[in-house]
C-alpha positions as CSV (number, residue, x, y, z in Angstrom):
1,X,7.4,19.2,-20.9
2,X,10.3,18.1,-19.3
3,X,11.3,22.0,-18.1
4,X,7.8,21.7,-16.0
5,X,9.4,18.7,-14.5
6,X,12.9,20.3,-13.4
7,X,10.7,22.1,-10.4
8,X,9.4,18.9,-9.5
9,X,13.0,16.4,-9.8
10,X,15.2,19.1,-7.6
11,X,12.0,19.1,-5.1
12,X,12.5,15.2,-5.0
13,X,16.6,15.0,-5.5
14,X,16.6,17.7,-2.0
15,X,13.4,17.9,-0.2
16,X,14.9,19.5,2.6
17,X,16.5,22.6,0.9
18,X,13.0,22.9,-1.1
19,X,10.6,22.6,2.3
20,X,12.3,23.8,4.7
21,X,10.3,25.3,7.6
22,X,7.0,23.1,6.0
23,X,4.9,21.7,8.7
24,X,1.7,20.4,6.8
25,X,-1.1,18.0,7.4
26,X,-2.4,16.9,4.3
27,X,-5.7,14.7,3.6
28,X,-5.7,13.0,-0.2
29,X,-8.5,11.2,-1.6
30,X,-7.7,8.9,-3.7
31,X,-10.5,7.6,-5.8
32,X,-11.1,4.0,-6.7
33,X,-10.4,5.0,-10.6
34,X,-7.2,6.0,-10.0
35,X,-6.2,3.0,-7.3
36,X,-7.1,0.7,-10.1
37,X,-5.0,1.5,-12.7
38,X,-1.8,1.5,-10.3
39,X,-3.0,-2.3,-9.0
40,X,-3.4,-3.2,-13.0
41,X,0.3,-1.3,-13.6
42,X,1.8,-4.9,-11.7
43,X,4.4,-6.7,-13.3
44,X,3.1,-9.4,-15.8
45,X,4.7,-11.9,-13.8
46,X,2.6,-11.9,-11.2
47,X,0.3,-15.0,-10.2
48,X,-2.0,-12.0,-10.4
49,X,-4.5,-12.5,-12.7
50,X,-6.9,-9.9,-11.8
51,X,-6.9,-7.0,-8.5
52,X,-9.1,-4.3,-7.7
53,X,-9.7,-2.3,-4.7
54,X,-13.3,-1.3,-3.3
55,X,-13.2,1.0,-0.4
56,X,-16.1,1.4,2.0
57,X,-17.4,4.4,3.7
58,X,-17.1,2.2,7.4
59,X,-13.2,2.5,7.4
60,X,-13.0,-0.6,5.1
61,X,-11.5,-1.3,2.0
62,X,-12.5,-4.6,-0.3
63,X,-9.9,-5.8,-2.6
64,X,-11.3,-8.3,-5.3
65,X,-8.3,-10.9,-6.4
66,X,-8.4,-14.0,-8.3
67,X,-4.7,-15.2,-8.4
68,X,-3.0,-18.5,-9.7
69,X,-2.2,-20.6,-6.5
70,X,-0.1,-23.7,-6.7
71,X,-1.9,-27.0,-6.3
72,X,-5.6,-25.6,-6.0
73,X,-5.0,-23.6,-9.4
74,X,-6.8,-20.6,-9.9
75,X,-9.0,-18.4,-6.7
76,X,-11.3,-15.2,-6.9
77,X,-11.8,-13.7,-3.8
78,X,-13.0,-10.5,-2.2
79,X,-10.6,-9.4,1.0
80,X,-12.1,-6.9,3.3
81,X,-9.2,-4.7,5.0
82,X,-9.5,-2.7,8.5
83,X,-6.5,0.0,8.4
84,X,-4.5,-0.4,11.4
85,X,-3.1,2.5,13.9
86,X,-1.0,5.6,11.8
87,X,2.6,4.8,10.8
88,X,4.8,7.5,12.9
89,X,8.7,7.7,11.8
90,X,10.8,6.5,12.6
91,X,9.0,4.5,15.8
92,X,6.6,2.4,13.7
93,X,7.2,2.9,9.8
94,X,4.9,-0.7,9.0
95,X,1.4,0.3,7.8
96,X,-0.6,-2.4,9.0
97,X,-3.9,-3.7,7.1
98,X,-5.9,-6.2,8.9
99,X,-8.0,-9.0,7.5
100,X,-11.1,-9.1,8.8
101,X,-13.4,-11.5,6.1
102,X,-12.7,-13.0,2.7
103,X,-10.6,-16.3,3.4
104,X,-12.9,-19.1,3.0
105,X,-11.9,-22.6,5.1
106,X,-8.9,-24.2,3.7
107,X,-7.4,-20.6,2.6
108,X,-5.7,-19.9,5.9
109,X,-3.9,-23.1,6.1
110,X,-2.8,-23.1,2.8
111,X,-1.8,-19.3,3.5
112,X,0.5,-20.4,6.1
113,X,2.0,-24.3,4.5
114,X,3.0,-21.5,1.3
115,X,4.5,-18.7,3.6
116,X,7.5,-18.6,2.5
117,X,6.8,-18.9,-0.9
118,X,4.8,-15.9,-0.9
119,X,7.4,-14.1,1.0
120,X,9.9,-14.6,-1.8
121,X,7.2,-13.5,-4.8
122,X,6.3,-10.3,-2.7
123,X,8.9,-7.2,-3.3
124,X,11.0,-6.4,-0.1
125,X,9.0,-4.2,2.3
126,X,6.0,-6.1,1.8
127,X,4.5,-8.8,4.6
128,X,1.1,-10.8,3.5
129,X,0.0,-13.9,6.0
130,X,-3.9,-15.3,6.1
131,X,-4.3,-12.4,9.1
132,X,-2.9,-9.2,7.6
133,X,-0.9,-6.9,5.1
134,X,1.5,-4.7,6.6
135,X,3.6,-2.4,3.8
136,X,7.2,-0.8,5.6
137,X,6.7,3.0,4.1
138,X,10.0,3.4,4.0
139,X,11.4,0.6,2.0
140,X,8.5,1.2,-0.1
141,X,9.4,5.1,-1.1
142,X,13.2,4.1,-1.5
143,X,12.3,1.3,-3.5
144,X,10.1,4.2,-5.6
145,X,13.3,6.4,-6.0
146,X,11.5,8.7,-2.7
147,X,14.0,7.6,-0.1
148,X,14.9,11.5,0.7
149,X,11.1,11.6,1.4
150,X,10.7,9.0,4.5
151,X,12.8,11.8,7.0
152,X,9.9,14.4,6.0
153,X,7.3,12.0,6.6
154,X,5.9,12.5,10.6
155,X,2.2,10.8,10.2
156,X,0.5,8.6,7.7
157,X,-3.0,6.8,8.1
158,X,-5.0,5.5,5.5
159,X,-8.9,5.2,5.7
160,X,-11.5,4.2,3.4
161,X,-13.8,6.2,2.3
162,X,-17.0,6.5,0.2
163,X,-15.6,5.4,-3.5
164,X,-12.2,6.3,-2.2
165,X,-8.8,5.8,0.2
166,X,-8.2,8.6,1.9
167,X,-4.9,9.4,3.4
168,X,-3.5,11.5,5.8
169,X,-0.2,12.4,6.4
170,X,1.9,14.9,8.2
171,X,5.3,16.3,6.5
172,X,7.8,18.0,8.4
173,X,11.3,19.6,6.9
């Protein structure tokens, strides 16, 4: 097993030397299965109790959480995300999800009196407030061992889809 791997670590250790002269457009669905068992793969110490992700063929995509929140105790709730605009490198690397229903009343506020408590549970690259998620790409695939990835990386959107995310992204070595 692990020769079938060597092809795939020097692709990953030297992207460059491997794709040079690749200029690709790719489109990967990703189906809800799969999504699932990264969001269960969470560290255990989490105030995660429960996350799943239901995307919707009208560009939306429904995340189900029930999480252990100071004070109030424990929440379920269904967040419905609008994908923002395509991350572009290096201009705009943040890709920005927008929330559009799911809070109910005293959510928000809370949301914001906790901020930067939730800032310091969240790993670095990661911004949550009562109005959005934003992810920075970049800090995200160096935190993943990818960094020699983000140059490569021209174009990315993600979209939902029927029973799946769908991204699209354009490499360029």
């Amino acid at each position: 097993m692990a020769e079938q791997l060597a092809p795939i670590k020097a692709l990953l250790e030297a992207p460059r030397d491997h794709l040079a002269g690749t200029d690709m457009w790719i489109k990967l669905p990703l189906g809800r299965t799969l999504i699932n068992e990264v969001l269960a793969a969470r560290p255990p110490d989490t105030p995660v109790k429960d996350l799943f992700m239901d995307p919707d063929p009208g560009n939306l995509i429904h995340i189900h959480l029930e999480a252990a929140a100071p004070v109030v105790g424990s929440i379920r709730r269904r967040l419905t995300f609008k994908p923002g605009p395509a991350v572009t490198f290096p201009d705009q690397p943040w890709l920005h999800l927008d929330i559009t229903e799911g809070f109910k009343f005293m959510d928000k506020p809370v949301i914001r009196l906790l901020q930067s408590t939730i800032e310091k549970k969240l790993p670095k690259g990661i911004e949550f407030s009562s109005d959005y998620l934003r992810i920075h790409v970049p800090a995200m695939l160096t935190k993943a061992g990818y960094q020699k990835l983000v140059p490569l990386i021209r174009h990315l959107e993600i979209r939902g889809g029927d029973d799946q995310i769908i991204l699209l992204f354009h490499l360029k070595a």
